[in-house]
N, C-alpha and C positions, 0 to 999 in steps of 0.2 A: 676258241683260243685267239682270234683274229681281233677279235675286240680290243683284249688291254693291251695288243700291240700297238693299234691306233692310240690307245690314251700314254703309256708307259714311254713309245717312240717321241712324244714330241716334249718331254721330261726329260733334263739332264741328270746326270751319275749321278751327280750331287743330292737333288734332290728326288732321287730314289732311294737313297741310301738313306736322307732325311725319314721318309716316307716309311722303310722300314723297322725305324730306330723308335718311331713314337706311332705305330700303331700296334696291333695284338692278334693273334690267332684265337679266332674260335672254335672248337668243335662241336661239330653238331649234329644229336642222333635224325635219325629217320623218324618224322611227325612234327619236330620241329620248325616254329613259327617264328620263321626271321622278322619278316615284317608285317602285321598287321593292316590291312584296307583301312583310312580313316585314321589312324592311330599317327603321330611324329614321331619320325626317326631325327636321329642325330647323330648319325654315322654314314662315311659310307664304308664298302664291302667290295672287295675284290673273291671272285670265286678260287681255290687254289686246288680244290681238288672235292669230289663228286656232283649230287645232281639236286638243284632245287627246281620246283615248278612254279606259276605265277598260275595264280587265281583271280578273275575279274571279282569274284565273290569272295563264298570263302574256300574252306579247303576240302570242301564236301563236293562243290559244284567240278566241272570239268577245266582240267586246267588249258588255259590258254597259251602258253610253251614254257619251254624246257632249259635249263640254265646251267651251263659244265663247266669245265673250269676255265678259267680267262675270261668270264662275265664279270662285270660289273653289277650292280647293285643299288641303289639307293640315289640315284644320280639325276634322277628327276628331283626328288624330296631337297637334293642339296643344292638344288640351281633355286628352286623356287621357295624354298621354306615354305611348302605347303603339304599336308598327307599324302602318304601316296595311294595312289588309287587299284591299286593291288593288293593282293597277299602274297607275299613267298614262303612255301614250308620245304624244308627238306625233303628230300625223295630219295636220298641213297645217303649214307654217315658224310658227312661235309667239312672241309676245312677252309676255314674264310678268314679273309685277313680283312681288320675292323680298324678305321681310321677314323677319329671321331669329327662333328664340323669345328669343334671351338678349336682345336688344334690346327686343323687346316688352316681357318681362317685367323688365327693367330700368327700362324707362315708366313701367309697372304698379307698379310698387314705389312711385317716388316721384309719382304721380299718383293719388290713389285715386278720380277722376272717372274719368280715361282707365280704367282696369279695368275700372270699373262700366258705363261706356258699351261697350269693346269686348265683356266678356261678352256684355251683352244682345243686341246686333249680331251676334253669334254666335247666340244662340238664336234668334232671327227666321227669320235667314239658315238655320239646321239645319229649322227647323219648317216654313219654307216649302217646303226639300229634303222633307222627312216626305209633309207633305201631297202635292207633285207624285205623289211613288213610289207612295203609297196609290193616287189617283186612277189612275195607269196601271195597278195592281193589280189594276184592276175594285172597290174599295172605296171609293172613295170620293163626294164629289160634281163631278164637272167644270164644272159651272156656276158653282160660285164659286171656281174656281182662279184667276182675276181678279182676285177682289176683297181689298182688301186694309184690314184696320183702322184706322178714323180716326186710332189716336191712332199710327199711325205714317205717316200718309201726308204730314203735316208733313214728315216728315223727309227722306222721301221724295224729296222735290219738289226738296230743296236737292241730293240724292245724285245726280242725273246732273249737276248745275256738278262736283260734285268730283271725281268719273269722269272726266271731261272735263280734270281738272288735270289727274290720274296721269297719262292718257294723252298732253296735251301735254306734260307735264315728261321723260318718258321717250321720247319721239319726237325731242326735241333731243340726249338725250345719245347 
């Protein structure tokens, strides 16, 4: 859950509220193949509720971890416009909120705040992904996998209210 606190924290109301007005829920049973290895996406995915797995392969081999809700989704593919080098399949019935890139980056065009803010939200959110993987590596320090920089903990504070929208706004429809 600590993830889309980093990305959602350093996003204003506004453009949260943005965020959940032009994307979409989807449901999704259990075998289900969010994102294929090799294949382009052009969305991304916030997790909202159960459990996908990542496959370095495909969805036969062992998976490489485990994804609940408040994971993010597709956020390599949308930085780089290249494949992603995974698979994600469902692992428990799933509710995901889908935000497409022409939309975002149609945002981005005429918002040069929104940009600036979702980039950074992005890097938090990637660095924080960084630091865990190190740490499970045996390289890192797990004592301060906690902790978390003042100057984003403001932001922080406000990202579970707005978590908390997504997921009522898309529990109505």
């Amino acid at each position: 859950m600590k993830r889309v606190l980093f990305f959602l924290g350093q996003l204003n109301d506004r453009d949260v509220e943005w965020m959940i007005h032009n994307g979409s829920k989807l449901e999704l049973p259990i075998g289900y193949t969010l994102i294929n290895k090799g294949e382009s996406i052009d969305s991304l995915f916030i997790v909202l509720s159960g459990q996908l797995s990542i496959y370095a392969g495909n969805s036969n081999g062992e998976s490489i971890a485990t994804l609940e809700a408040g994971e993010i989704v597709g956020e390599m593919s949308f930085l780089e416009s290249r494949p992603p080098s995974v698979s994600v399949v469902v692992t428990r019935p799933s509710v995901i909120y889908q935000i497409s890139r022409d939309t975002i980056s149609s945002r981005m065009a005429e918002n040069p705040e929104f940009r600036s803010n979702f980039y950074y939200a992005l890097a938090l959110f990637l660095s924080n992904r960084l630091r865990k993987t190190t740490d499970q590596l045996g390289y890192g320090n797990p004592e301060e996998e906690d902790l978390i920089d003042m100057n984003v903990l403001d932001g922080v504070a406000n990202a579970g209210t707005r978590f908390g929208q997504i997921l009522h706004r898309f529990s109505e429809v």
